[in-house]
TORKE-588150 format. One record per residue (C-alpha): x, y, z; residue in three letters. Coordinates in nm, 2 decimals. Layout:
X, Y, Z, Ala
...
% end
This chain:
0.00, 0.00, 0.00, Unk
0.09, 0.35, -0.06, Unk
0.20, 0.57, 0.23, Unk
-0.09, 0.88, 0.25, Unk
0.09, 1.20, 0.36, Unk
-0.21, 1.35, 0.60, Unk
-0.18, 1.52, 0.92, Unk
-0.35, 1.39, 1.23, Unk
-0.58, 1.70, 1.23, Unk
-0.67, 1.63, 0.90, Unk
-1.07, 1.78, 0.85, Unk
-1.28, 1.89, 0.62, Unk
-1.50, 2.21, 0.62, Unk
-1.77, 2.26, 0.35, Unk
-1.98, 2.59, 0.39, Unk
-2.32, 2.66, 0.35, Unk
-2.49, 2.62, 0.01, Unk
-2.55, 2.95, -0.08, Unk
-2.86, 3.13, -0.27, Unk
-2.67, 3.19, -0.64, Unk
-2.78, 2.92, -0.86, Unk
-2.57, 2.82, -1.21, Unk
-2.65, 2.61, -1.46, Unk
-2.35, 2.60, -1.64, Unk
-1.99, 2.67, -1.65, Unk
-2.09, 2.96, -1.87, Unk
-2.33, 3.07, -1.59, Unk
-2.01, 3.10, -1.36, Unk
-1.79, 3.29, -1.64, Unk
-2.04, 3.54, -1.71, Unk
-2.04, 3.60, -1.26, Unk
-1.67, 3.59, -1.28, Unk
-1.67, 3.88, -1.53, Unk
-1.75, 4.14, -1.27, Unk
-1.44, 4.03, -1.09, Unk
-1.17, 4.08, -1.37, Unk
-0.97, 4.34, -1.25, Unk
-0.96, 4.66, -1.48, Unk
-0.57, 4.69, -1.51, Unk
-0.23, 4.52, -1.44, Unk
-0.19, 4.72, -1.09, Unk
-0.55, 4.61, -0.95, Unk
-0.47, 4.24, -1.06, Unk
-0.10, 4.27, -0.86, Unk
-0.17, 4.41, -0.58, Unk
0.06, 4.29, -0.38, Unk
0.09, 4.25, 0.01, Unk
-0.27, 4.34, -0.01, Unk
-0.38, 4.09, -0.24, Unk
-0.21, 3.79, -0.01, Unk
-0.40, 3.97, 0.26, Unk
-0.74, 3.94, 0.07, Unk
-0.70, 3.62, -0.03, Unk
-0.61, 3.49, 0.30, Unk
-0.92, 3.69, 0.45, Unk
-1.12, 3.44, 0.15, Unk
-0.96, 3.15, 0.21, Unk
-1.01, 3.18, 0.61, Unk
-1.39, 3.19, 0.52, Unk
-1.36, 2.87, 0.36, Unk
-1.18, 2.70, 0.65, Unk
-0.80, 2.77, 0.52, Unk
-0.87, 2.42, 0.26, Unk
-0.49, 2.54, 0.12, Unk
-0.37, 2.40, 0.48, Unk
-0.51, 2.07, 0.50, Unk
-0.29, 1.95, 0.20, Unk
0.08, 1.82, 0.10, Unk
0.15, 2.12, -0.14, Unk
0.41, 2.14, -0.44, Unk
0.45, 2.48, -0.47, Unk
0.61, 2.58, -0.87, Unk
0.73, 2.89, -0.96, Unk
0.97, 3.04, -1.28, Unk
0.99, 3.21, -1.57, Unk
0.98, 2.91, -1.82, Unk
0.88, 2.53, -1.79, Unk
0.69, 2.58, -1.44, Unk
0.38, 2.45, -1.66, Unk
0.52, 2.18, -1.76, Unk
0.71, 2.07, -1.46, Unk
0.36, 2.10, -1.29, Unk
0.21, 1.85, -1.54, Unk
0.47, 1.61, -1.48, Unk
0.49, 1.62, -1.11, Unk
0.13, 1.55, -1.11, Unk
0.14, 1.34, -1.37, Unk
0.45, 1.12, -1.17, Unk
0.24, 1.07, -0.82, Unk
-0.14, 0.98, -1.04, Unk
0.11, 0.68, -1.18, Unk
0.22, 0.57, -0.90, Unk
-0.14, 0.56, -0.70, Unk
-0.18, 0.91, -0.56, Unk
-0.50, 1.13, -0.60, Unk
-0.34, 1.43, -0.70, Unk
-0.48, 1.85, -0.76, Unk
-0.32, 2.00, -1.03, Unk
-0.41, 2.39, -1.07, Unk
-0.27, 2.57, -1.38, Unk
-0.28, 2.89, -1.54, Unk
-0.40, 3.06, -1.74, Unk
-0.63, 2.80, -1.81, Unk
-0.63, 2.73, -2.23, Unk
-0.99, 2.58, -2.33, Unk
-1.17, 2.56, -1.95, Unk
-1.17, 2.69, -1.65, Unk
-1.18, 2.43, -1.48, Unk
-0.79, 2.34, -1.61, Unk
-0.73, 2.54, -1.28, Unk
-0.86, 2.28, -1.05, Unk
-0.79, 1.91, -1.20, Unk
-0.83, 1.64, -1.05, Unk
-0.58, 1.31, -1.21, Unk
-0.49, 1.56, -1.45, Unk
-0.89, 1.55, -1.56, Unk
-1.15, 1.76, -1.51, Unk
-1.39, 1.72, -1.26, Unk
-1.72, 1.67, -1.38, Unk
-1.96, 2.00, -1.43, Unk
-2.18, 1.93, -1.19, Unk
-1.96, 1.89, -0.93, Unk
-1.78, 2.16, -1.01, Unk
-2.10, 2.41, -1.03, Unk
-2.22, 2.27, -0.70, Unk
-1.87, 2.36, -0.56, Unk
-1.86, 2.71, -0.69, Unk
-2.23, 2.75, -0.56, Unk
-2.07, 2.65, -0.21, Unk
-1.83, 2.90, -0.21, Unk
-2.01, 3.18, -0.37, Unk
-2.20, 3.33, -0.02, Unk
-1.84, 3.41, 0.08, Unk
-1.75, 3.56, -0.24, Unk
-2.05, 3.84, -0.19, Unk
-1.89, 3.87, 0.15, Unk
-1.58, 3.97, 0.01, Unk
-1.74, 4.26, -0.16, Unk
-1.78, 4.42, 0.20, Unk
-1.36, 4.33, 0.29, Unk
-1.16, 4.62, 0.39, Unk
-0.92, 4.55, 0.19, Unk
-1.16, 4.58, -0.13, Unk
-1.33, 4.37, -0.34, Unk
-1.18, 4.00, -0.44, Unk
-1.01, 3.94, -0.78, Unk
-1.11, 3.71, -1.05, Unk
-0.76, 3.50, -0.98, Unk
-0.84, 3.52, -0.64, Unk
-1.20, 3.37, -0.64, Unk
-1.05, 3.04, -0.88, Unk
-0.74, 3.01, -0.65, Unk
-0.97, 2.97, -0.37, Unk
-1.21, 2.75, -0.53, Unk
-0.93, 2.54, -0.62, Unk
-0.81, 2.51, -0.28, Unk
-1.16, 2.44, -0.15, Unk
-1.21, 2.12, -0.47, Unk
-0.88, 2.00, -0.38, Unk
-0.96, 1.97, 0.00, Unk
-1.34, 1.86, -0.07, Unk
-1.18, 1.58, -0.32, Unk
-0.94, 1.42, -0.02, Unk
-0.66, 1.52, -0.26, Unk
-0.36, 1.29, -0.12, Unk
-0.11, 1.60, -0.30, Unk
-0.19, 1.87, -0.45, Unk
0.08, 2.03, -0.73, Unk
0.00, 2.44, -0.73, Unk
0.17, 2.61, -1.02, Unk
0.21, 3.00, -0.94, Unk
0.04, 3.27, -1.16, Unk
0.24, 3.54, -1.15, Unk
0.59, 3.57, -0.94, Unk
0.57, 3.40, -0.67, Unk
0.59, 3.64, -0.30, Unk
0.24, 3.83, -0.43, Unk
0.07, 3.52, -0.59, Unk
-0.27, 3.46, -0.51, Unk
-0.18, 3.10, -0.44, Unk
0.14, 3.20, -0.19, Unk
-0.04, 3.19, 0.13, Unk
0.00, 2.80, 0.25, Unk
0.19, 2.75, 0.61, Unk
0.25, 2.41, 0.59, Unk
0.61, 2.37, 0.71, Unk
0.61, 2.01, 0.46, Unk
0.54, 2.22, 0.17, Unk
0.78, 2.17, -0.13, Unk
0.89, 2.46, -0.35, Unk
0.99, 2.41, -0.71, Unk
1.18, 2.64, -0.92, Unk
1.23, 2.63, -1.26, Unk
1.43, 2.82, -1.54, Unk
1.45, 3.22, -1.42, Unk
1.47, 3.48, -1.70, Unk
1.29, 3.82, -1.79, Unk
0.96, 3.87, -1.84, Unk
0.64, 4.05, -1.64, Unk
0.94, 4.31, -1.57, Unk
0.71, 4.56, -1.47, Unk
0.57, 4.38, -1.19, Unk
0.86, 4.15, -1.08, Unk
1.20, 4.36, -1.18, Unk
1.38, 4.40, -1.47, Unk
1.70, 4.20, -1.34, Unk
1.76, 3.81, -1.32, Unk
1.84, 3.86, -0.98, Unk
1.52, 4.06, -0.90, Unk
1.27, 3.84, -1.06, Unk
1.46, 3.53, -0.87, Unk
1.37, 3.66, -0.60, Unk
1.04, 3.70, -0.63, Unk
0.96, 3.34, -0.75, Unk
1.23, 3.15, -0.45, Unk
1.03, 3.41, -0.20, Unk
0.76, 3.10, -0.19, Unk
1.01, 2.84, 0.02, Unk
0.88, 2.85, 0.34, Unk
1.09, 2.89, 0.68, Unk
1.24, 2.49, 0.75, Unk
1.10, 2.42, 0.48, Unk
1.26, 2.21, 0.11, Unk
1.30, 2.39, -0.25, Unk
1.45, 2.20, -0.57, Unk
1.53, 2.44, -0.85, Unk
1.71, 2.39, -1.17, Unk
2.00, 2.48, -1.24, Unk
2.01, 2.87, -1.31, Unk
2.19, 3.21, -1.44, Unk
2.48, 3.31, -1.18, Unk
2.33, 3.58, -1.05, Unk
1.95, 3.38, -1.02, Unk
2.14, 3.12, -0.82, Unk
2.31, 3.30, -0.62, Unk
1.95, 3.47, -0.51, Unk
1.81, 3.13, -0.47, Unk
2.04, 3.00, -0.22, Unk
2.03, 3.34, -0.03, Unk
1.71, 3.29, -0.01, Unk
1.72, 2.92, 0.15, Unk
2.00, 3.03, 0.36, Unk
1.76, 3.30, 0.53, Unk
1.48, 3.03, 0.56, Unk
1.73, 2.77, 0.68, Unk
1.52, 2.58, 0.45, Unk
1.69, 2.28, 0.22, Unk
1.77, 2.38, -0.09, Unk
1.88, 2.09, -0.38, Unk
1.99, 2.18, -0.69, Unk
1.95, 2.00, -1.05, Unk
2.25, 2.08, -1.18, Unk
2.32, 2.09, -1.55, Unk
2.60, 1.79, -1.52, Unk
2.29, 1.60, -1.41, Unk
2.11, 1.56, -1.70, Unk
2.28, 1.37, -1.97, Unk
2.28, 1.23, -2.32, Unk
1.98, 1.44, -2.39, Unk
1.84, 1.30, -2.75, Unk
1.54, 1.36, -3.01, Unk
1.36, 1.07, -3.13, Unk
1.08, 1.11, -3.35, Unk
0.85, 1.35, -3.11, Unk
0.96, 1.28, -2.78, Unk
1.25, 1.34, -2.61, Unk
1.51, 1.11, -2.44, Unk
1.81, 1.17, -2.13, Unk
1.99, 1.03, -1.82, Unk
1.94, 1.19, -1.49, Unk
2.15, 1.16, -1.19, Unk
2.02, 1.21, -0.83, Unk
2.11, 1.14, -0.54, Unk
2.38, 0.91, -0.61, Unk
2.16, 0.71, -0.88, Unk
2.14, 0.70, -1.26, Unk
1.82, 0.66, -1.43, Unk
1.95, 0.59, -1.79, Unk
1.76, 0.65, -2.10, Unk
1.42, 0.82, -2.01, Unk
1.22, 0.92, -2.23, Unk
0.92, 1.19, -2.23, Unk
0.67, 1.26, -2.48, Unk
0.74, 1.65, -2.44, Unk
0.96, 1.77, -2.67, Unk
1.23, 1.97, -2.68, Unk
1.58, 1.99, -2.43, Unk
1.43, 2.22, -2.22, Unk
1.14, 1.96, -2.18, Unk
1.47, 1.75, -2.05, Unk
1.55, 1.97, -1.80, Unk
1.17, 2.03, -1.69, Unk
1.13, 1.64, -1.70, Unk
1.46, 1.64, -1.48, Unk
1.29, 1.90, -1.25, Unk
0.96, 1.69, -1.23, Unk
1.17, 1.35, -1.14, Unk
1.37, 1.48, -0.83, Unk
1.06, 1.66, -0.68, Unk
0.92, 1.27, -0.68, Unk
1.22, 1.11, -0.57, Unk
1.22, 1.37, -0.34, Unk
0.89, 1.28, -0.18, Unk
0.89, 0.93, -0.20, Unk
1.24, 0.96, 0.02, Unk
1.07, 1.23, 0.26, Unk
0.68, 1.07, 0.28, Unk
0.78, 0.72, 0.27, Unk
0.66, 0.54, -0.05, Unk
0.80, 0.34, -0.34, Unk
0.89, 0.50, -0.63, Unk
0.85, 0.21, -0.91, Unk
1.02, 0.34, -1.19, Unk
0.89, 0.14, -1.46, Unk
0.57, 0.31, -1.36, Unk
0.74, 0.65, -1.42, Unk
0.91, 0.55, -1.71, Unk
0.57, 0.40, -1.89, Unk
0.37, 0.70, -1.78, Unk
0.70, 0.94, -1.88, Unk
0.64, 0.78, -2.31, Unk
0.30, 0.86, -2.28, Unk
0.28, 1.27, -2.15, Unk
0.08, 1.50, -2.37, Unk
0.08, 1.86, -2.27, Unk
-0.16, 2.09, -2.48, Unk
-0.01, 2.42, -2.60, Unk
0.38, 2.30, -2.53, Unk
0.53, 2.20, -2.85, Unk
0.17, 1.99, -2.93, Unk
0.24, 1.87, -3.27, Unk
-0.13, 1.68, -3.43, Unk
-0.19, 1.68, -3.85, Unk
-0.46, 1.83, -4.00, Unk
-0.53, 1.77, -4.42, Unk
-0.19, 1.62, -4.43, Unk
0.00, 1.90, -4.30, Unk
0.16, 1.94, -3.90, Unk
-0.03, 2.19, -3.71, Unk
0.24, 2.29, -3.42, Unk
0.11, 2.44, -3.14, Unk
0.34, 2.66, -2.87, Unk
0.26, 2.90, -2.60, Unk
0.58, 3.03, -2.57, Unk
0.58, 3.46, -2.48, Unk
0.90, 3.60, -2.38, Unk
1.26, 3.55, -2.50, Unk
1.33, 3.25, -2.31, Unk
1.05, 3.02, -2.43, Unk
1.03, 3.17, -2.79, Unk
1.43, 3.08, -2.80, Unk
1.36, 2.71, -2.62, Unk
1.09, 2.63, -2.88, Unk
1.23, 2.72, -3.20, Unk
1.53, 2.51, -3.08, Unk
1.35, 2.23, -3.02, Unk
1.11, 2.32, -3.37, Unk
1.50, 2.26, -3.52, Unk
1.54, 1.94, -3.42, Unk
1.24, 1.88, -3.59, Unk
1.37, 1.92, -3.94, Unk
1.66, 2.11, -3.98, Unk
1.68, 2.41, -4.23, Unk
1.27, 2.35, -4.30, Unk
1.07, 2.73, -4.26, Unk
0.70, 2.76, -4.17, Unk
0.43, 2.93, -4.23, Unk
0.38, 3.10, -3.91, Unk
0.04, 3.21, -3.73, Unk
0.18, 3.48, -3.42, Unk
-0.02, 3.75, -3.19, Unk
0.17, 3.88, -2.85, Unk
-0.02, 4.02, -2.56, Unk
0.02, 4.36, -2.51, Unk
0.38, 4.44, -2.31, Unk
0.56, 4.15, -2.46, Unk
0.89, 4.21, -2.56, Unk
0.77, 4.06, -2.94, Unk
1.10, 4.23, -3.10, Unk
1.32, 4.00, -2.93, Unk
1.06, 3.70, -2.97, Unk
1.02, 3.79, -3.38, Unk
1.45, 3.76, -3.44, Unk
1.41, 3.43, -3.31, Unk
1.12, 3.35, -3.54, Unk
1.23, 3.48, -3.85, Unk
1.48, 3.25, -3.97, Unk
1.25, 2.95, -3.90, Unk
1.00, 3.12, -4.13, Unk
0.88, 3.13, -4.48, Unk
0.54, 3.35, -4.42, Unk
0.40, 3.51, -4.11, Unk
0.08, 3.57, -4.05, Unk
-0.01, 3.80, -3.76, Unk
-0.35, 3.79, -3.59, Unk
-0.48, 3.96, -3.27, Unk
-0.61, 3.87, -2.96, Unk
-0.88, 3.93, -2.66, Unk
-0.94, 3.76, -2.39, Unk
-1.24, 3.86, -2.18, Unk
-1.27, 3.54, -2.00, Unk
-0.95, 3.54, -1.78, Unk
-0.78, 3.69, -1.46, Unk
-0.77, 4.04, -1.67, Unk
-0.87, 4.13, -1.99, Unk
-0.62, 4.09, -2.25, Unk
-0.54, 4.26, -2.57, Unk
-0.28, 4.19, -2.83, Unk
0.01, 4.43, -2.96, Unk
-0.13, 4.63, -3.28, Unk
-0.05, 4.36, -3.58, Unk
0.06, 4.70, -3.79, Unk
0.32, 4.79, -3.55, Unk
0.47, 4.38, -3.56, Unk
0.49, 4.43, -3.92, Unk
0.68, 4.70, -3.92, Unk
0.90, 4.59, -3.69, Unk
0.97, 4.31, -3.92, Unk
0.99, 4.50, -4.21, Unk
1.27, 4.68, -4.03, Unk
1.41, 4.32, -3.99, Unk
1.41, 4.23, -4.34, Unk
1.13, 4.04, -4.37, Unk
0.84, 4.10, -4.57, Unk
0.62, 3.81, -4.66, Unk
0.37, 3.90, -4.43, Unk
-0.03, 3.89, -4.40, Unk
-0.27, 4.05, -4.14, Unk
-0.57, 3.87, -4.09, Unk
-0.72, 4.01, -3.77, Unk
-1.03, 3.81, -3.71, Unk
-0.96, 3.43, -3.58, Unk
-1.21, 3.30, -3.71, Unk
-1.03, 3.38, -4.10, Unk
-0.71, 3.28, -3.93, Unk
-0.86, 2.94, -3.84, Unk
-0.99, 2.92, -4.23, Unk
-0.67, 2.97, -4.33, Unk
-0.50, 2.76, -4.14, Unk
-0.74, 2.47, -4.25, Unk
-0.63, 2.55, -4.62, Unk
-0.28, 2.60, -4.60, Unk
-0.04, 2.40, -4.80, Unk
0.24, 2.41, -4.57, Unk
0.34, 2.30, -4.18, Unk
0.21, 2.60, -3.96, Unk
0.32, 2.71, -3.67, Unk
0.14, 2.92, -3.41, Unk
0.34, 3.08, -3.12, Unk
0.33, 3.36, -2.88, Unk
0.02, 3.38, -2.66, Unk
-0.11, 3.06, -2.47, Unk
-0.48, 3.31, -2.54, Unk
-0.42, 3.30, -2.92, Unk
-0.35, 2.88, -2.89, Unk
-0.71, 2.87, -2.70, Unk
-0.87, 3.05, -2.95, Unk
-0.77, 2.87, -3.24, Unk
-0.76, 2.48, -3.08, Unk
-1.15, 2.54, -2.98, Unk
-1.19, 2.66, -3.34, Unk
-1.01, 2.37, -3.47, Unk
-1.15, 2.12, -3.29, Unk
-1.53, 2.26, -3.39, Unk
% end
């Protein structure tokens, strides 16, 4: 039997079924609308947001302390590492809460359950439990509660009404002012994975600055794994665990070995802890998927050591082949052509991605579908695309249905820019819906990149 990592005060509170009735998840989007924030300083408002959402999640019993937490923050791959954590414990028997976001096609992405969502109805009767202490929010001194803040709550509350054995909680934004930073357990893990720029208005405009803010999460006495990182990130990091006099491990990069492309996944050796676990292989590809696959596997090892359980490696291995994530490097065909699918938006993860696009086929261009929120650093982000590409296409994007509405950089502006690069095959089609056409009759491979909001859009439109 597997060891169960619960606390001898382990208890559960549901609150009282409140009077707001839904009949759908569209129901609750529609309600959530009146909480999206109406700019980027009202949706990080830091100390005072952790204050708030603390004030919220008291209400509903403090659910984020009644559960084993792995905590993941970073720049790039904390996504992905999240997925595989969870992914790791379901194989080997645990019942596991995996919140990500943004979420891509449903909310409920925020709060899985097994990497699945949880039914609707469950999940509507759930949101109807919490929702008397969302109207009491309105009334909080500290002002009214945030659309990230009502889902981080409810996915606290699911995980602890689901008996969750561990629940994998990747951060939002940062890490010290995140909506989801406000769990005491002294057992928590913290996971940190690769640290570069981007959201330097909110989190610094240094490596060093922005490290910070995502290691802040370790808690005092507590255990953080990162990956290996810049100098200067590193050096933050284990400041930072010093402090805490919390236990800091590092992947380092002589860890990961032989790392290999075969076909769409991706293969490597990993060394921890005096062991080597030769030839793994992960169906996310791509070397940084390596080192986030890396990441995942000593967080495990980790636990298994520190809870007690058996780590049966053929079990990882097996589940390892079989990973899907949607949006990272999701490669499907579509009237014999490759669709290729990408989230990446900053530097780092534009750079990772069109490596791992490379190994693909070298020397082969695309015909590339872009759009990049609006304070993305797309200059840096289209040099990195351009050489892969044979046409662009640039689109636009809104999105009305998550923590704060989003728009798009002006598709005139990105073609300028590229004219100034050189590069002048280029076509605006500004309505998705056209986009999704044309991607349907397209000749060649396309590639869309640079907004997980524009990959929503168009896999909902594919898929219909």
């Amino acid at each position: 039997g597997r060891a169960v990592p619960r606390s001898r005060d382990w208890f559960w509170v549901r609150v009282p079924v409140g009077s707001h009735m839904f009949s759908s998840i569209s129901d609750i989007e529609q309600y959530l609308q009146k909480f999206i924030p109406s700019s980027t300083q009202v949706r990080f408002p830091g100390e005072e947001g952790i204050s708030r959402t603390k004030e919220f999640l008291n209400l509903l019993g403090s659910p984020q302390n009644k559960i084993p937490c792995i905590h993941v923050a970073g720049t790039s791959g904390k996504g992905s590492t999240s997925f595989m954590i969870s992914s790791f414990l379901c194989t080997l028997g645990f019942k596991v809460g995996l919140h990500l976001s943004p979420h891509l096609l449903d909310i409920r992405e925020r709060a899985l359950i097994n990497n699945t969502l949880i039914d609707e109805k469950k999940y509507i009767r759930y949101f109807e439990e919490i929702a008397p202490m969302i109207e009491k929010m309105k009334n909080s001194s500290l002002g009214m509660i945030t659309y990230f803040e009502v889902l981080v709550g409810l996915t606290y509350y699911i995980f602890a009404q689901e008996r969750v054995d561990y629940m994998v909680i990747e951060v939002g934004l940062g890490g010290k002012y995140d909506g989801t930073n406000i769990i005491d357990r002294i057992d928590k893990l913290s996971i940190i994975s690769k640290i570069g720029l981007d959201h330097i208005q909110v989190l610094g405009n240094t490596p060093a600055k922005i490290a910070y803010q995502k290691a802040i999460i370790c808690t005092k006495k507590g255990s953080m794994i990162s990956i290996f990182q810049t100098p200067s990130a590193e050096k933050v990091v284990k400041s930072i665990a010093q402090k805490k006099n919390a236990r800091l491990l590092m992947v380092k990069k002589n860890d990961i070995k032989h790392i290999s492309i075969h076909g769409e996944k991706t293969q490597f050796t990993f060394v921890w802890d005096g062991i080597e676990y030769k030839n793994i292989t992960i169906g996310l590809f791509g070397i940084h998927q390596a080192e986030n696959g890396a990441l995942a596997l000593a967080a495990v090892l980790f636990l298994g050591k520190r809870d007690h359980f058996e780590i049966d490696m053929e079990k990882i291995r097996h589940c390892a082949t079989s990973l899907r994530f949607k949006g990272r490097m999701d490669i499907f065909r579509l009237n014999n052509k490759k669709i290729i699918l990408d989230g990446a938006h900053n530097e780092q993860k534009m750079k990772a991605f069109l490596k791992a696009l490379s190994a693909v086929e070298k020397n082969k261009k695309y015909t590339f579908v872009i759009a990049f929120k609006k304070g993305k650093d797309y200059k840096k982000m289209l040099r990195f695309i351009i050489p892969f590409a044979q046409k662009i296409i640039i689109t636009t994007i809104f999105s009305e249905h998550q923590d704060l509405f989003h728009f798009s950089t002006d598709p005139e502006i990105i073609q300028e820019e590229m004219f100034q690069l050189g590069f002048t095959n280029i076509t605006i089609i500004e309505k998705i819906k056209k986009v999704r056409d044309f991607v349907y009759d397209c000749k060649t491979d396309v590639v869309v990149t640079g907004s997980l909001y524009l990959l929503g859009d168009l896999y909902t439109l594919l898929n219909g």
